[in-house]
C-alpha positions in Angstrom: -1.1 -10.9 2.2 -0.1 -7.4 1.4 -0.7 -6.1 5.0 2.1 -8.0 6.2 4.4 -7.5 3.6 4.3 -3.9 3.8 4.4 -3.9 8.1 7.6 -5.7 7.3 8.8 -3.4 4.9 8.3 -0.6 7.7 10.1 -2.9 10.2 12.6 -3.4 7.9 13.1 0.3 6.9 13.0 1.3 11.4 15.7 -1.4 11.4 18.0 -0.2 9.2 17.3 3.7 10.7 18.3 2.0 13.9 21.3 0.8 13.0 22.5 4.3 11.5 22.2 5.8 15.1 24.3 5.9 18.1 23.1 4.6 21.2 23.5 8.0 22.3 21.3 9.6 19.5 18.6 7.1 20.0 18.1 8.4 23.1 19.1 12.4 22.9 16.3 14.6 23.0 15.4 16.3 20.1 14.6 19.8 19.7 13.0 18.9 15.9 10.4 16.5 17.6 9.5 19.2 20.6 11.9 17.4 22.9 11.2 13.7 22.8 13.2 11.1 21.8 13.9 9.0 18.7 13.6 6.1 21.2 10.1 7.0 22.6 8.6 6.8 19.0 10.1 3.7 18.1 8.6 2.9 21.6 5.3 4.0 20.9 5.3 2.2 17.8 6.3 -1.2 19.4 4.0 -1.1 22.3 0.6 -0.3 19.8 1.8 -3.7 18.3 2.4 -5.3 21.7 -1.2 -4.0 22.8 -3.3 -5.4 20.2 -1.4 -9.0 20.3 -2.3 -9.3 24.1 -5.5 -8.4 22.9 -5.8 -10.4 20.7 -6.9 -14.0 22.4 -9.7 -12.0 24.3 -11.0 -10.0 21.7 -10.3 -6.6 23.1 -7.6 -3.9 22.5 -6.8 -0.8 24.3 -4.0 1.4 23.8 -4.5 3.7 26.3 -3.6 0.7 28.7 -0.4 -0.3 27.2 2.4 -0.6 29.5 4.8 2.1 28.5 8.7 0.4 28.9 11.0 2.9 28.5 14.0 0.2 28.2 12.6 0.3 24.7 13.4 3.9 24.6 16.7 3.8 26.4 17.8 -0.1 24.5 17.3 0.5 20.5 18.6 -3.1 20.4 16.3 -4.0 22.6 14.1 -2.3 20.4 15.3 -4.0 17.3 14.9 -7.1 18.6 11.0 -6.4 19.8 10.5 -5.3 16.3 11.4 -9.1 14.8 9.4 -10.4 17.9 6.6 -8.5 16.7 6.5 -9.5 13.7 7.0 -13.4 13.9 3.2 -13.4 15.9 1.7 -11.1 13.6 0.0 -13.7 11.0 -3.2 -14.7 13.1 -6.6 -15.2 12.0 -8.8 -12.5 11.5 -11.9 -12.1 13.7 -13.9 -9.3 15.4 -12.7 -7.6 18.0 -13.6 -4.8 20.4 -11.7 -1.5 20.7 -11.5 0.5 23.8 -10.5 3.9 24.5 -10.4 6.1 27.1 -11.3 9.5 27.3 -11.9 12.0 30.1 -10.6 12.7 33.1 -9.0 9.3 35.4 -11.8 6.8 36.3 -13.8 7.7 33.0 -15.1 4.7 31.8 -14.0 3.2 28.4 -15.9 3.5 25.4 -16.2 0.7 23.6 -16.4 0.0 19.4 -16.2 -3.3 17.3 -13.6 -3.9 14.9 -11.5 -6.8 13.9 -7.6 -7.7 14.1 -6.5 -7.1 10.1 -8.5 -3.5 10.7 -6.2 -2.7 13.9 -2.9 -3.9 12.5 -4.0 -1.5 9.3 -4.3 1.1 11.5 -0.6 0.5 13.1 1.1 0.4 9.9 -0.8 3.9 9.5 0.3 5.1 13.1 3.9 3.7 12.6 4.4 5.3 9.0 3.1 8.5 11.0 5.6 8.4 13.7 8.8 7.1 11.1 8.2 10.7 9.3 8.7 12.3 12.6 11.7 10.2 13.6 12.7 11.0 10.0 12.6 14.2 11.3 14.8 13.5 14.1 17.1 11.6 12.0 18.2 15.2 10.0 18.6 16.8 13.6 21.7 13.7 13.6 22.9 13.9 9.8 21.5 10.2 9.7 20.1 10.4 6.1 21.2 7.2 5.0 17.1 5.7 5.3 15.3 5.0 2.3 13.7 7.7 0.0 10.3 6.1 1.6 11.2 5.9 5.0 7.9 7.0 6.8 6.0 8.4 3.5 2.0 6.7 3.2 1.8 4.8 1.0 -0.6 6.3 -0.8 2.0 9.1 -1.2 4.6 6.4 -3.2 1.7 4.7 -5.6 0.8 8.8 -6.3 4.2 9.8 -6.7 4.8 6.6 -8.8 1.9 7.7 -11.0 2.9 11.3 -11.6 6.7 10.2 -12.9 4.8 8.5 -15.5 
């Protein structure tokens, strides 16, 4: 399936941004990304993923509730190794789901939507292209421009740039 190739091509492409950074840099705060880290986006990314495969056997995802592990921001090989985790549990069956999210002030209750498991890991790849152009951001702050030219563009952006060189 498509989905899946292309989540693995954005592993594939974090990896490899991984590996052109320091420890250090992974976790310096950057004054291009309003003083996060590169490691808290790859966390973020991870931890959507993580959320929505615990979810997964009882039918219900909430990313508001995810844990938040900042060894993943502080470890990128820790981070790099979650990533492969990740995606070896990925290929499940699809089926309907419920999606939960919080909003309000603490004790609101969650409101509550269907959806299904292929339409949730669409929406990762989405979020994690999204964060990758911001860590792409961070990468300049480091001189690490040795990603891909597509590291963290939509790909709707490629097939339309694709189509214009024609």
């Amino acid at each position: 399936m498509e989905l899946f190739k292309a989540i693995k091509d954005s592993f594939v492409q974090l990896t490899d941004a991984l590996n052109e950074l320091t420890a250090q840099q992974y976790t310096s705060v950057s004054k291009n990304l309003s003083g996060s880290t590169i490691g808290q986006h790859v966390r973020h990314i991870i931890e959507l993923y993580q959320c929505l495969i615990k979810g997964y056997e009882k039918g219900v995802v909430c990313y508001d509730k995810r844990k938040r592990d900042t060894a993943i921001e502080t470890d990128k090989e820790l981070a790099k190794r979650l990533l492969v985790d990740i995606f070896s549990t990925l290929d499940r069956t699809n089926k309907e789901m419920k999606l939960e999210a919080i909003y309000g002030d603490a004790g609101s209750s969650a409101l509550s939507l269907s959806t299904n498991y292929y339409r949730e890991l669409m929406y990762n790849l989405e979020h994690t292209v999204h964060h990758m152009a911001l860590i792409r951001v961070g990468l300049k702050e480091f001189s690490a421009e040795n990603v891909s030219e597509n590291f963290g563009v939509a790909y709707s952006t490629i097939h339309y740039r694709k189509q214009c060189a024609q």
